[in-house]
Biopython code that builds the backbone (N, CA, C, O; Angstrom):
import numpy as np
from Bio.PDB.StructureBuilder import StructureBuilder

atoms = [
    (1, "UNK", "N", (-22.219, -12.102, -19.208)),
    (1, "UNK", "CA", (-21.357, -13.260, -19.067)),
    (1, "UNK", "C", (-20.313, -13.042, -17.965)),
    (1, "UNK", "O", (-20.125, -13.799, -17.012)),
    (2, "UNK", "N", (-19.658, -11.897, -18.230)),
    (2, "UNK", "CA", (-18.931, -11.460, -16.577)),
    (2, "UNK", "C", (-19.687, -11.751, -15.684)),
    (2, "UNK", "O", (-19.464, -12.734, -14.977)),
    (3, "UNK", "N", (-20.994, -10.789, -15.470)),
    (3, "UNK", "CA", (-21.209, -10.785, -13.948)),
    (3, "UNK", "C", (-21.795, -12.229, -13.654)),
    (3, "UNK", "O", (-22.459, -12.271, -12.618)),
    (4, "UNK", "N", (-21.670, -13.588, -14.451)),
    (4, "UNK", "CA", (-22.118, -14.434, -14.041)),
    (4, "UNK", "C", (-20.832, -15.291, -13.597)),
    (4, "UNK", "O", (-20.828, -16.130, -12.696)),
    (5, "UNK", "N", (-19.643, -14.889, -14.473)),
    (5, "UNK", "CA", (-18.189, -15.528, -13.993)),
    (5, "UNK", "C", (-18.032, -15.359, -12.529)),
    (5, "UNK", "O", (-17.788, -16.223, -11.687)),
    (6, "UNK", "N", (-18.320, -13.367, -12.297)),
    (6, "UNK", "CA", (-17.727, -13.441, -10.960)),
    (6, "UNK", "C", (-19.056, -13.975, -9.768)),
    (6, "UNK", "O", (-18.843, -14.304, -8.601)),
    (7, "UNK", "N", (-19.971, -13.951, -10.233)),
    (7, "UNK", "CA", (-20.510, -14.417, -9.364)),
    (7, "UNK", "C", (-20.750, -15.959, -8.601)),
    (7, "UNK", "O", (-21.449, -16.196, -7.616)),
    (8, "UNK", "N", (-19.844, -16.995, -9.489)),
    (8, "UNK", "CA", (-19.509, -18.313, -9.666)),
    (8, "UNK", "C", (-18.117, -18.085, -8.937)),
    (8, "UNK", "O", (-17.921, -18.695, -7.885)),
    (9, "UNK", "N", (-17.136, -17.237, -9.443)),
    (9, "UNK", "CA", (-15.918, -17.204, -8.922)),
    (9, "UNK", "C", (-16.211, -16.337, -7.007)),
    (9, "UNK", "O", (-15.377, -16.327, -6.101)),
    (10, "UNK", "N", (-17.068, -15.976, -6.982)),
    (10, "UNK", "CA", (-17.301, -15.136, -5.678)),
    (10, "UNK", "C", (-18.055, -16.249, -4.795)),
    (10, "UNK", "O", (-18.672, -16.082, -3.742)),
    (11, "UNK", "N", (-17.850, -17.342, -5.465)),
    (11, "UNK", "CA", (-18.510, -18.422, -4.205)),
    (11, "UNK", "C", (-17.710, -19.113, -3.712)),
    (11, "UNK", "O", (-17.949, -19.818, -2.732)),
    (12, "UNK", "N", (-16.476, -19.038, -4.363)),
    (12, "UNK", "CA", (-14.992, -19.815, -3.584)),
    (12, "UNK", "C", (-14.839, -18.266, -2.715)),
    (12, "UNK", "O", (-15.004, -17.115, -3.117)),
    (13, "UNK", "N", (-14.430, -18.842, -1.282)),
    (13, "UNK", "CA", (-14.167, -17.813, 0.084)),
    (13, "UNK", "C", (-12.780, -17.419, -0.635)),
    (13, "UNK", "O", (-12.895, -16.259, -1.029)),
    (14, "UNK", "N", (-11.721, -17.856, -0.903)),
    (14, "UNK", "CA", (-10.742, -17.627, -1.168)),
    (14, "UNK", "C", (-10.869, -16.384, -2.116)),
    (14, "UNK", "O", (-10.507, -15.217, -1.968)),
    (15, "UNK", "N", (-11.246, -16.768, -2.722)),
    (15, "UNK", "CA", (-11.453, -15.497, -4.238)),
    (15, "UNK", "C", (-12.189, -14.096, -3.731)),
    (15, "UNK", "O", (-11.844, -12.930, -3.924)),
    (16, "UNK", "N", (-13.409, -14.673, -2.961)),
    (16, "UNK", "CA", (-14.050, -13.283, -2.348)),
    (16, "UNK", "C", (-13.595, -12.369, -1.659)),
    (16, "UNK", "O", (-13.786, -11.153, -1.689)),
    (17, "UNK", "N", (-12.421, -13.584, -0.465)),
    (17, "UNK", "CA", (-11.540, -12.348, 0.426)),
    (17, "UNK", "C", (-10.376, -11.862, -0.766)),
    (17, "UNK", "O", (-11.044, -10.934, -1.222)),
    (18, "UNK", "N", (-9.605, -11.849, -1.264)),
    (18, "UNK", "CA", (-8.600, -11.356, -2.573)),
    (18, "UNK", "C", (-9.681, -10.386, -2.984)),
    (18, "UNK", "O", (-9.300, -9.240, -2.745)),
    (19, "UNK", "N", (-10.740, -10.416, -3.449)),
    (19, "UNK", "CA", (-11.699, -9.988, -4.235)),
    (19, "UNK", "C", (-12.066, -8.526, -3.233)),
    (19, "UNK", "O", (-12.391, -7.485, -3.805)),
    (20, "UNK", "N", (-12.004, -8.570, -2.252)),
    (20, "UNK", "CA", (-12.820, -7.757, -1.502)),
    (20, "UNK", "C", (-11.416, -6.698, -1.076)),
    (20, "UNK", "O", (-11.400, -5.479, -1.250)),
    (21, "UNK", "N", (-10.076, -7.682, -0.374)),
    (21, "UNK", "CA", (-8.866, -6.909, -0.418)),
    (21, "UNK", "C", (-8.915, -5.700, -1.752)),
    (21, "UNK", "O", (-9.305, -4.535, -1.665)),
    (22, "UNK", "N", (-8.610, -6.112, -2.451)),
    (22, "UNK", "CA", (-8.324, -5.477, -4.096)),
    (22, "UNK", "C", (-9.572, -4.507, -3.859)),
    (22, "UNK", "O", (-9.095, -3.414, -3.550)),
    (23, "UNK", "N", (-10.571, -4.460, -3.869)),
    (23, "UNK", "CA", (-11.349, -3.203, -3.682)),
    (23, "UNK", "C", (-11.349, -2.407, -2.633)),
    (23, "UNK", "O", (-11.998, -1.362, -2.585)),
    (24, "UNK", "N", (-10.616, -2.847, -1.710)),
    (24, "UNK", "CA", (-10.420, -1.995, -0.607)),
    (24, "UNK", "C", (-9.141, -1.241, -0.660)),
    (24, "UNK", "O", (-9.199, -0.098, -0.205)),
    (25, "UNK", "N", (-7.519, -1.817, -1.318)),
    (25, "UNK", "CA", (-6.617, -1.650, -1.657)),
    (25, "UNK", "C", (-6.766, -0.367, -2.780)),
    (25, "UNK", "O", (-5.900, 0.506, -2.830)),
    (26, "UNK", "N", (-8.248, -0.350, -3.884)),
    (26, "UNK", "CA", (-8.202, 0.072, -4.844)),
    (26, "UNK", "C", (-8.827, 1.592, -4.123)),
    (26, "UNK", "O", (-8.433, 2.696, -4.499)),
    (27, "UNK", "N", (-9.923, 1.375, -2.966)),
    (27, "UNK", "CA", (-10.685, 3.002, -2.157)),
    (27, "UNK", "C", (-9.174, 3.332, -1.929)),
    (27, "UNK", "O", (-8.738, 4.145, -2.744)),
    (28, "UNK", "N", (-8.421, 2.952, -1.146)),
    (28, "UNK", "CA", (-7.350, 3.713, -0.936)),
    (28, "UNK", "C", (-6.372, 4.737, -1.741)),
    (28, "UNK", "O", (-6.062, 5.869, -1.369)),
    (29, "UNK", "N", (-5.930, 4.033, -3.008)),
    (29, "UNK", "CA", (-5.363, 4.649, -4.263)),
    (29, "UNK", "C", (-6.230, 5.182, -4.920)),
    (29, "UNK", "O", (-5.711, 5.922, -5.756)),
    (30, "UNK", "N", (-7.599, 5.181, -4.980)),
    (30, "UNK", "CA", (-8.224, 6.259, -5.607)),
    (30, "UNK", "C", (-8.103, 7.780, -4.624)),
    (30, "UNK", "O", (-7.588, 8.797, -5.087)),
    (31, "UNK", "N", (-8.581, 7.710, -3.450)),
    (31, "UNK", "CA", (-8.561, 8.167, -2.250)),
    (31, "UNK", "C", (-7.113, 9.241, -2.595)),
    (31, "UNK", "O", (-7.297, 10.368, -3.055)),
    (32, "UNK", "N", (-5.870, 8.774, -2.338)),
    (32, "UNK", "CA", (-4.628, 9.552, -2.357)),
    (32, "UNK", "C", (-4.512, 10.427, -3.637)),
    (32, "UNK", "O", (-4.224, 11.624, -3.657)),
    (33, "UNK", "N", (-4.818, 9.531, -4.833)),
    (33, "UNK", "CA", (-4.337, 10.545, -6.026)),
    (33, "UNK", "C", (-5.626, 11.684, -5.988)),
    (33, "UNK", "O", (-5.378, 12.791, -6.466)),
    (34, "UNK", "N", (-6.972, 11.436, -5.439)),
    (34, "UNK", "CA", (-7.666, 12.287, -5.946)),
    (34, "UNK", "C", (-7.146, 13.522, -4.574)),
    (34, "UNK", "O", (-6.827, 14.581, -5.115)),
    (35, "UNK", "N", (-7.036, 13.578, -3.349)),
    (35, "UNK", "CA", (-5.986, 14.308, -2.462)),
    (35, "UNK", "C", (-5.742, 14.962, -3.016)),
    (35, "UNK", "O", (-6.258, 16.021, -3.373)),
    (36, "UNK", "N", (-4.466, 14.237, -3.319)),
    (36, "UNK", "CA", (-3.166, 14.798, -4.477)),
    (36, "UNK", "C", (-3.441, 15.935, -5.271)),
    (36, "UNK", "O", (-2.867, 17.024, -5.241)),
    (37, "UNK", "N", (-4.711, 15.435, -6.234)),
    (37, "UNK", "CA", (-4.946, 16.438, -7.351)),
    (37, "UNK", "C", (-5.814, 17.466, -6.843)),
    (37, "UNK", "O", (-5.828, 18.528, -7.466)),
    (38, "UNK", "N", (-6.714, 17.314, -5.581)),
    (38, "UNK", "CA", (-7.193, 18.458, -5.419)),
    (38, "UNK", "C", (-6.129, 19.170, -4.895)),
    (38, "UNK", "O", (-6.404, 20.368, -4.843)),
    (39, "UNK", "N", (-5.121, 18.930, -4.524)),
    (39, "UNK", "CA", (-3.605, 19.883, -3.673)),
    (39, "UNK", "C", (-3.095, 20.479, -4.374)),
    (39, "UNK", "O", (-2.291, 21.331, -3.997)),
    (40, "UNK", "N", (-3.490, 20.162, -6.268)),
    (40, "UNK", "CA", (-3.241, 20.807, -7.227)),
    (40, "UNK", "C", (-0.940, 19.968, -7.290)),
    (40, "UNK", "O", (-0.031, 20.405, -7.996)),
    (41, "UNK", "N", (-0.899, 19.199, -6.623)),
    (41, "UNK", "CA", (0.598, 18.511, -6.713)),
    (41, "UNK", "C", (0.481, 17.483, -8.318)),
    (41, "UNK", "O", (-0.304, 17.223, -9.229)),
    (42, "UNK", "N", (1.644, 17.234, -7.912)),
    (42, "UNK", "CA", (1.821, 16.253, -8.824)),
    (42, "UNK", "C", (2.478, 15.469, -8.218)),
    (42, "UNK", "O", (3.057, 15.605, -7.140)),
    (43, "UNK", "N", (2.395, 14.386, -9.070)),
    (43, "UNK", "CA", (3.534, 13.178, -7.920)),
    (43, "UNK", "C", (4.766, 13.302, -7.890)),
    (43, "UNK", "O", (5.229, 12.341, -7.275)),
    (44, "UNK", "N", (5.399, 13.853, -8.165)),
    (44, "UNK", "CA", (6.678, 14.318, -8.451)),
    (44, "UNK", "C", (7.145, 15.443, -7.532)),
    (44, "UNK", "O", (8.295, 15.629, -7.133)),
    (45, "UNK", "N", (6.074, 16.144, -7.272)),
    (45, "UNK", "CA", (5.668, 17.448, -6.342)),
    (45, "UNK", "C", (5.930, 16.914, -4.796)),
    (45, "UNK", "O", (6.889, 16.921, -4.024)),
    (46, "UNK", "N", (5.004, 16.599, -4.774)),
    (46, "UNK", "CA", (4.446, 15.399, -3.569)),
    (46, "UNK", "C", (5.577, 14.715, -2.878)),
    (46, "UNK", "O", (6.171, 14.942, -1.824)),
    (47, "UNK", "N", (5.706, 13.632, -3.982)),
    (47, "UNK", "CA", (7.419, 13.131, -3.412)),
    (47, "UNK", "C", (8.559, 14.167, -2.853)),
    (47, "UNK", "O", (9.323, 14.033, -1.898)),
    (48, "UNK", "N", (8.401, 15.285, -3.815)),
    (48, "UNK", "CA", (9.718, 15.755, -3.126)),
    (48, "UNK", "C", (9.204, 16.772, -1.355)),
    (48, "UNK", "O", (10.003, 16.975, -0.441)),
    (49, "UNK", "N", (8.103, 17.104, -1.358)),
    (49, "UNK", "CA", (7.787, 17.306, -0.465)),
    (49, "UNK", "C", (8.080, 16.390, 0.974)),
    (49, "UNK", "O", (8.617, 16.684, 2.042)),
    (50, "UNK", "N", (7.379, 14.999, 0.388)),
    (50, "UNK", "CA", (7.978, 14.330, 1.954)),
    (50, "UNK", "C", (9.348, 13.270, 1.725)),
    (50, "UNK", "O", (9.892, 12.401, 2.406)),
    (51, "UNK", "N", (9.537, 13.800, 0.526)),
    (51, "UNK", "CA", (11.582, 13.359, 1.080)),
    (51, "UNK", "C", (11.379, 11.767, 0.429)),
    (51, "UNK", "O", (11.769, 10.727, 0.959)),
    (52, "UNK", "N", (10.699, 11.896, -0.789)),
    (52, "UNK", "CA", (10.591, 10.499, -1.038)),
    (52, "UNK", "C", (10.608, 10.343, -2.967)),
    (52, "UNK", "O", (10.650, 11.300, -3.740)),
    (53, "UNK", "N", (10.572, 9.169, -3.275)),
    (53, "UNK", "CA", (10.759, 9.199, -5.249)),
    (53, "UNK", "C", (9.142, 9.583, -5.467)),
    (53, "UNK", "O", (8.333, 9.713, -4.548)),
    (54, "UNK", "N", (8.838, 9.746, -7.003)),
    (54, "UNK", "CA", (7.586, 9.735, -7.680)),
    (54, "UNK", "C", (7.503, 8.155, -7.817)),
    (54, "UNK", "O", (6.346, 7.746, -7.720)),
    (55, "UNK", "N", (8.047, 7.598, -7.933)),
    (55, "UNK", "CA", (7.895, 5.939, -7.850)),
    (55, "UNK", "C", (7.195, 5.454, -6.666)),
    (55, "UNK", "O", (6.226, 4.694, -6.666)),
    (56, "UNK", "N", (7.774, 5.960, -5.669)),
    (56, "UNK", "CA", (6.799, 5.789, -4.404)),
    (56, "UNK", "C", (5.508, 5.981, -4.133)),
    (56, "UNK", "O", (4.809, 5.181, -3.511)),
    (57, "UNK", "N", (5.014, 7.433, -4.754)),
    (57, "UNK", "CA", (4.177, 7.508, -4.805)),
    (57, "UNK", "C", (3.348, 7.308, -6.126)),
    (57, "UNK", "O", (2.238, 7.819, -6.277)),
    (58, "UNK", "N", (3.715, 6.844, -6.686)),
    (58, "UNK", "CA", (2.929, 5.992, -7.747)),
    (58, "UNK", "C", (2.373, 4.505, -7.286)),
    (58, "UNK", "O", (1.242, 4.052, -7.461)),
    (59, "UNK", "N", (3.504, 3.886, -6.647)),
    (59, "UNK", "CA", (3.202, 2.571, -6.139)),
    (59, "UNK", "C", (1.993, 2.996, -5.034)),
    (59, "UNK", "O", (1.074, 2.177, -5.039)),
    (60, "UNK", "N", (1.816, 4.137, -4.073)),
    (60, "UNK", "CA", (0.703, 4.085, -3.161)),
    (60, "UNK", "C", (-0.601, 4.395, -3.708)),
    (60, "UNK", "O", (-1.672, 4.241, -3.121)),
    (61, "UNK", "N", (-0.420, 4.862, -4.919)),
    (61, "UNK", "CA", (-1.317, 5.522, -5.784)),
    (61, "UNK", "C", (-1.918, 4.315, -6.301)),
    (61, "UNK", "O", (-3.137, 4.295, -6.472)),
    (62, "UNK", "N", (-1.055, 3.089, -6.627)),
    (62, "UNK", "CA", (-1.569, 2.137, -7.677)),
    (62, "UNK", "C", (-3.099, 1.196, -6.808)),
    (62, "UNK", "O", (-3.254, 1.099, -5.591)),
    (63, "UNK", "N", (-3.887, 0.714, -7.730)),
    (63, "UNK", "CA", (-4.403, -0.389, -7.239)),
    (63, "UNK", "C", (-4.470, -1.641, -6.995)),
    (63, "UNK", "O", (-5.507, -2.281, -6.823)),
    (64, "UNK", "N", (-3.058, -2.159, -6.963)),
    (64, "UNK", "CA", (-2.933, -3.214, -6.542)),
    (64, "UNK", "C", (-1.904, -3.459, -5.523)),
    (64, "UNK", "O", (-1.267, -4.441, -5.141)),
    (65, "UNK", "N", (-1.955, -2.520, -5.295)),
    (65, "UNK", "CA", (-0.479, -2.188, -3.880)),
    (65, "UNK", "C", (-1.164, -2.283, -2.821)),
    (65, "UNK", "O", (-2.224, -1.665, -2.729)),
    (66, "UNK", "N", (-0.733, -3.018, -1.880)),
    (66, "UNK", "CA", (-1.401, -3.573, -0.615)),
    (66, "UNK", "C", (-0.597, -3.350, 0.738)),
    (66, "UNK", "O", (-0.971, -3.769, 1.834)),
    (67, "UNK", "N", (0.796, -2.481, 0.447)),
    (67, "UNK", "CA", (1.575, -2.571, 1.282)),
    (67, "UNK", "C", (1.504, -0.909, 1.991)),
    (67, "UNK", "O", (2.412, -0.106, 2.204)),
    (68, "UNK", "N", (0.250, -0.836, 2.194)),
    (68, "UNK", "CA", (0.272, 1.081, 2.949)),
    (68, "UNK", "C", (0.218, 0.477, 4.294)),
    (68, "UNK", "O", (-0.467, -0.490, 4.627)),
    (69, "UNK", "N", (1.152, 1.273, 5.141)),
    (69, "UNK", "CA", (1.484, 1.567, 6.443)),
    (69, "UNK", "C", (0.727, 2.398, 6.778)),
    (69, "UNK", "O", (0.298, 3.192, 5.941)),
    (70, "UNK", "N", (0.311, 2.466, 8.201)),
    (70, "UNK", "CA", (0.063, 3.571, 8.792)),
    (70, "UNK", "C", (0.464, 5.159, 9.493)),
    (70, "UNK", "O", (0.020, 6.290, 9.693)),
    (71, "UNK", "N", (1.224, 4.589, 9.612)),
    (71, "UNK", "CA", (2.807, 5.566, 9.575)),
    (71, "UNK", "C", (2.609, 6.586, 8.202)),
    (71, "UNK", "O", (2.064, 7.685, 8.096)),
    (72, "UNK", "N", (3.392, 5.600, 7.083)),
    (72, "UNK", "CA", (3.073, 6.333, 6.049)),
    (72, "UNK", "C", (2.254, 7.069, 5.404)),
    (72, "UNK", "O", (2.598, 8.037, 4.725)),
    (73, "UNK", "N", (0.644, 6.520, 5.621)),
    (73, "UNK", "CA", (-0.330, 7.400, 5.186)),
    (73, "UNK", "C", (-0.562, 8.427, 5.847)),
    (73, "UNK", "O", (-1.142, 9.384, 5.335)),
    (74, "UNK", "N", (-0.234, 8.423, 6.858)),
    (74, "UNK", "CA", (-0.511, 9.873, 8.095)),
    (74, "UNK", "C", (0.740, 10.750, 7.391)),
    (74, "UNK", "O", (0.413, 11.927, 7.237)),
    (75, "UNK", "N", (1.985, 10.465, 6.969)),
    (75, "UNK", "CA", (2.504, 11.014, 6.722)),
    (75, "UNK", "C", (2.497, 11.862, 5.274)),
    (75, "UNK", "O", (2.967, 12.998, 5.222)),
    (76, "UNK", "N", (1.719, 10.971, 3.705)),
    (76, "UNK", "CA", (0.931, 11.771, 2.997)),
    (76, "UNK", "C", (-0.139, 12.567, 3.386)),
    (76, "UNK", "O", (-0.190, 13.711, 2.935)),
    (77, "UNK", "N", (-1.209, 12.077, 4.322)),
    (77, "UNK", "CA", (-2.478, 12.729, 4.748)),
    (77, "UNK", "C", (-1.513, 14.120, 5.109)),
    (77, "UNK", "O", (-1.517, 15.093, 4.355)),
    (78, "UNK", "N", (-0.862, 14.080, 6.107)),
    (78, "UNK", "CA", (-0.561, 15.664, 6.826)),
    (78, "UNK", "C", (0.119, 16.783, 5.526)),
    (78, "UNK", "O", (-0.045, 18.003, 5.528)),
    (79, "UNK", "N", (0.828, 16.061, 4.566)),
    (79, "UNK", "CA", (1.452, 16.885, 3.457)),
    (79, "UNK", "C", (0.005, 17.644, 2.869)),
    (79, "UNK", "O", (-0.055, 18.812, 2.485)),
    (80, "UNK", "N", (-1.272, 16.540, 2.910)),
    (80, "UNK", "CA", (-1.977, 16.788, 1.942)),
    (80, "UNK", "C", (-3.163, 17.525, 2.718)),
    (80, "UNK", "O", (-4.174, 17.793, 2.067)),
    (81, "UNK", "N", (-3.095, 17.899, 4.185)),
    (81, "UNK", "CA", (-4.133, 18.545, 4.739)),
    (81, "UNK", "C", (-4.807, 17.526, 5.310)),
    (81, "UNK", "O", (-5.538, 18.084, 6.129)),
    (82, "UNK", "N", (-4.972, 16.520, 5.358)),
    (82, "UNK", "CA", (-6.046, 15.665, 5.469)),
    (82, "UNK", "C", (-5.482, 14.901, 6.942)),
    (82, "UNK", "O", (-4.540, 15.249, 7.654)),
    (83, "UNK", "N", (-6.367, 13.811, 7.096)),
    (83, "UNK", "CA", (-6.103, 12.440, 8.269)),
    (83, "UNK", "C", (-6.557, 11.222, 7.870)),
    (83, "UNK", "O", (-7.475, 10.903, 7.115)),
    (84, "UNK", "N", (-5.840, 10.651, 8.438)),
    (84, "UNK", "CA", (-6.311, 9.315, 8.223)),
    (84, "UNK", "C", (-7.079, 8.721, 9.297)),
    (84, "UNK", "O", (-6.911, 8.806, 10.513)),
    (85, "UNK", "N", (-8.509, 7.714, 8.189)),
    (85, "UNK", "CA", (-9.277, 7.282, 9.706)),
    (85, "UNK", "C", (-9.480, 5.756, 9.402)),
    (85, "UNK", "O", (-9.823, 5.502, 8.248)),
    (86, "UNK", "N", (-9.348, 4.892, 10.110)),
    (86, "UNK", "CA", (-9.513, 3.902, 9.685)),
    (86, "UNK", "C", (-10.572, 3.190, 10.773)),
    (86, "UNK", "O", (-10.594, 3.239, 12.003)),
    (87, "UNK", "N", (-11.558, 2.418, 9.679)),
    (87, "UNK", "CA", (-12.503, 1.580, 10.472)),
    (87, "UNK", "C", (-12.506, 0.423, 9.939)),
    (87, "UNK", "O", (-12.112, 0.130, 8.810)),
    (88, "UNK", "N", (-13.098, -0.484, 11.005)),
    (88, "UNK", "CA", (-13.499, -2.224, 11.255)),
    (88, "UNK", "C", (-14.560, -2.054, 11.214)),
    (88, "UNK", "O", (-15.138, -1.253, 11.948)),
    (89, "UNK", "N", (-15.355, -3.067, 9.966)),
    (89, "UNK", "CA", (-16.765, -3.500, 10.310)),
    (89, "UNK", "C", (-17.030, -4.941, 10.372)),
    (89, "UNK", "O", (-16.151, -5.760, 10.103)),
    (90, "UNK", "N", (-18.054, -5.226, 10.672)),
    (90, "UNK", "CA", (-18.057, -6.729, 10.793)),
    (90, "UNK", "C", (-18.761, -7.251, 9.511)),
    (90, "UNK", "O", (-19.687, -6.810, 8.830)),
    (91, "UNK", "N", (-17.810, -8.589, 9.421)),
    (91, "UNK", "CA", (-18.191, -9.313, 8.304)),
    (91, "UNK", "C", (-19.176, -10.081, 8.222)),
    (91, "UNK", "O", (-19.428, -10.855, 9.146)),
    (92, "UNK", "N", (-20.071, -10.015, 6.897)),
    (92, "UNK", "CA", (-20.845, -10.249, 6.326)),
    (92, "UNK", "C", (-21.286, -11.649, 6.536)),
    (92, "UNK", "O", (-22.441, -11.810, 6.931)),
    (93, "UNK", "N", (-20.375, -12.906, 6.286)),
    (93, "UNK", "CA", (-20.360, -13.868, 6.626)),
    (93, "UNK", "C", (-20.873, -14.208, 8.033)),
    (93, "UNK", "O", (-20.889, -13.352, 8.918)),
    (94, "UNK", "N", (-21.321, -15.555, 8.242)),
    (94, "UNK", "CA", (-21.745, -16.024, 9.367)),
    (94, "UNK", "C", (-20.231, -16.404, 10.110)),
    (94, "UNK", "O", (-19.150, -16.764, 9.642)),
    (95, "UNK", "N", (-20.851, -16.064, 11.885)),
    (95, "UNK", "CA", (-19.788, -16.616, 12.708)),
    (95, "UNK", "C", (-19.426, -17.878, 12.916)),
    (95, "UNK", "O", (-20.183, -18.793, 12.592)),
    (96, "UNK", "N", (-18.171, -18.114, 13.507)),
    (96, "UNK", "CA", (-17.887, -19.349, 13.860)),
    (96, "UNK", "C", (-18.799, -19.774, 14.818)),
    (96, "UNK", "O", (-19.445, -18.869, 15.346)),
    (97, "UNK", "N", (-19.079, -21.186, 15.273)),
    (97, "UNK", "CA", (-19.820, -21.941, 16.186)),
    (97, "UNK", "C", (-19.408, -21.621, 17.699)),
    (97, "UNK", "O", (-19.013, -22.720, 18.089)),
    (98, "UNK", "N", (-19.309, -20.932, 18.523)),
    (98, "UNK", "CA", (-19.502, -20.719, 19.628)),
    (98, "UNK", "C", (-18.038, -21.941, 20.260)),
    (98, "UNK", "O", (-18.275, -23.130, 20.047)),
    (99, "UNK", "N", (-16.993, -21.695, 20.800)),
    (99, "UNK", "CA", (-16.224, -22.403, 21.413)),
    (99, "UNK", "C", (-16.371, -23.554, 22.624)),
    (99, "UNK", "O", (-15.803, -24.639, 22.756)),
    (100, "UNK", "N", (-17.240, -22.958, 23.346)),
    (100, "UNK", "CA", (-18.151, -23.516, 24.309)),
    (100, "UNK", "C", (-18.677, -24.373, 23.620)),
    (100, "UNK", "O", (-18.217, -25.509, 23.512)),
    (101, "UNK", "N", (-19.671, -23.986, 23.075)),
    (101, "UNK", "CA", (-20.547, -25.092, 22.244)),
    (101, "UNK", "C", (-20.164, -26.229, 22.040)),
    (101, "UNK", "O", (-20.522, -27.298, 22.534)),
    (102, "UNK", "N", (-18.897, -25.808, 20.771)),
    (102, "UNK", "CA", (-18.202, -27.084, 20.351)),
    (102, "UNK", "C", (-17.210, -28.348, 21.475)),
    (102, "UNK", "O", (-16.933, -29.541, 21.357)),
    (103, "UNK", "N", (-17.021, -27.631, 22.183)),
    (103, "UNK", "CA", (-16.724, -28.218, 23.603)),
    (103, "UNK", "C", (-17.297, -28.717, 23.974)),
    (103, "UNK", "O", (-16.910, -29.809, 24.391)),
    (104, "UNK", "N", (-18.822, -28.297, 24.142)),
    (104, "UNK", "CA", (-19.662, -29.349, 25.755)),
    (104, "UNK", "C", (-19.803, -30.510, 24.794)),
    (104, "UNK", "O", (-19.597, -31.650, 25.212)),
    (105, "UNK", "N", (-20.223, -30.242, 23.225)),
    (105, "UNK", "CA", (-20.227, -31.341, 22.206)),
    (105, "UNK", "C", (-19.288, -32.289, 22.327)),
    (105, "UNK", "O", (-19.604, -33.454, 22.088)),
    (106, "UNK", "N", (-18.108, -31.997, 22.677)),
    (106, "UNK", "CA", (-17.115, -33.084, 22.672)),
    (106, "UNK", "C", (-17.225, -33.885, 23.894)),
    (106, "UNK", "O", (-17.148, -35.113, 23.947)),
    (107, "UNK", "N", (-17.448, -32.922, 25.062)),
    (107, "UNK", "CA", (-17.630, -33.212, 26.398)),
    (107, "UNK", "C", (-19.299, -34.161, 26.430)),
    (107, "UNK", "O", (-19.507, -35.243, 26.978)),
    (108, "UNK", "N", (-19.872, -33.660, 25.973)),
    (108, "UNK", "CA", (-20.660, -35.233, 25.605)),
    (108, "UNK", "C", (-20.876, -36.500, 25.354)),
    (108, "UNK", "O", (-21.459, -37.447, 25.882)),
    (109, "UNK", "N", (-19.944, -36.171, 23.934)),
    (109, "UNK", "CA", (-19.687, -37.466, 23.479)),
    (109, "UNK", "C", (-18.421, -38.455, 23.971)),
    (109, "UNK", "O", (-18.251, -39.589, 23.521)),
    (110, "UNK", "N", (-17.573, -37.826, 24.964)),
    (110, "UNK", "CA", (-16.916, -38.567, 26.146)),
    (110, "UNK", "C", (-17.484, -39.387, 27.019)),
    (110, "UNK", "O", (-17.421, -40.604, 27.195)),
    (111, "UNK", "N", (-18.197, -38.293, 27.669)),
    (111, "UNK", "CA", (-18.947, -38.543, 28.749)),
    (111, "UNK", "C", (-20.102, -39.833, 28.080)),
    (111, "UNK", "O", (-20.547, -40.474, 29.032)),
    (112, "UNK", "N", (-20.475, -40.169, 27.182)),
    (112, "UNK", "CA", (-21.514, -41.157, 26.534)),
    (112, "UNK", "C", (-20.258, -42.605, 26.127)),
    (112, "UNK", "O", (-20.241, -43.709, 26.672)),
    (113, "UNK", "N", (-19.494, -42.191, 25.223)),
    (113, "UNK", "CA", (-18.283, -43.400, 25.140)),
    (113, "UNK", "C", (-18.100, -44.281, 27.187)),
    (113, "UNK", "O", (-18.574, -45.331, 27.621)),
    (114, "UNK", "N", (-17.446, -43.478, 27.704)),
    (114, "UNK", "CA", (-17.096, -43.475, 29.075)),
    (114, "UNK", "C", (-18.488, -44.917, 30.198)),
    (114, "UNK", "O", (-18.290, -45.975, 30.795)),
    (115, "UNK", "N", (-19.453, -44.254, 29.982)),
    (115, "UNK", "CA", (-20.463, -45.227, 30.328)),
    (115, "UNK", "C", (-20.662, -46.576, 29.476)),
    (115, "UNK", "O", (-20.981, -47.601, 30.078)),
    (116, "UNK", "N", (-20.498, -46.589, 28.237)),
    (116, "UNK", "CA", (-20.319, -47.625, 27.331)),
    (116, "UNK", "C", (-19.512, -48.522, 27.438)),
    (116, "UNK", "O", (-19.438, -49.394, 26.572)),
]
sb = StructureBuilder()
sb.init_structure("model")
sb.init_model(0)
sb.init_chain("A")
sb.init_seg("    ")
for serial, (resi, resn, name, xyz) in enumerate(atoms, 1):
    if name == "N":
        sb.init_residue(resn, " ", resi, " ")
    sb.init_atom(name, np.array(xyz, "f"), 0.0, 1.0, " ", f" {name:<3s}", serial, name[0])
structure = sb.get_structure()
């Protein structure tokens, strides 16, 4: 019965991009605490290492926190040995219609009014 909700709810675009954020938001915070714990830290550890609360790093830890900097994560990554890499892939979805395209289209139907 879920996977038929979300798959009804995953046909509104709106919901899919939120939907897709939140799992990407969520690789990240899994990503740091598991770091973390192989560093053998604690968050409390951690924080005081780069000059910051355990609250802080709970919030980067969480999965629904959407607000990681880049700055900042380079700045856990280096405490924690690690780097940060970040990639773009292209989306799944079909492209927009060609700009041109939609242009000479308009430029057509001018050019046809115009003789009329």
């Amino acid at each position: 019965m879920l996977d038929r909700d979300l798959k009804q709810q995953m046909k509104d675009p709106e919901f899919a991009t939120r939907f897709e954020q939140a799992g990407e938001a969520w690789d990240v915070s899994i990503q740091l605490a598991a770091l973390r714990q192989q560093a053998g830290l604690s968050q409390k550890e951690l924080a005081r290492r780069l000059k910051t609360s355990q609250q802080h790093i709970s919030r980067l830890e969480s999965p629904g926190y959407e607000g990681h900097s880049l700055a900042n994560l380079r700045r856990v990554a280096s405490v924690l040995n690690a780097r940060v890499r970040v990639s773009f892939e292209p989306e799944q979805k079909p492209s927009r219609p060609d700009a041109r395209t939609a242009d000479s289209g308009k430029t057509k139907r001018s050019a046809t009014r115009s003789k009329e």
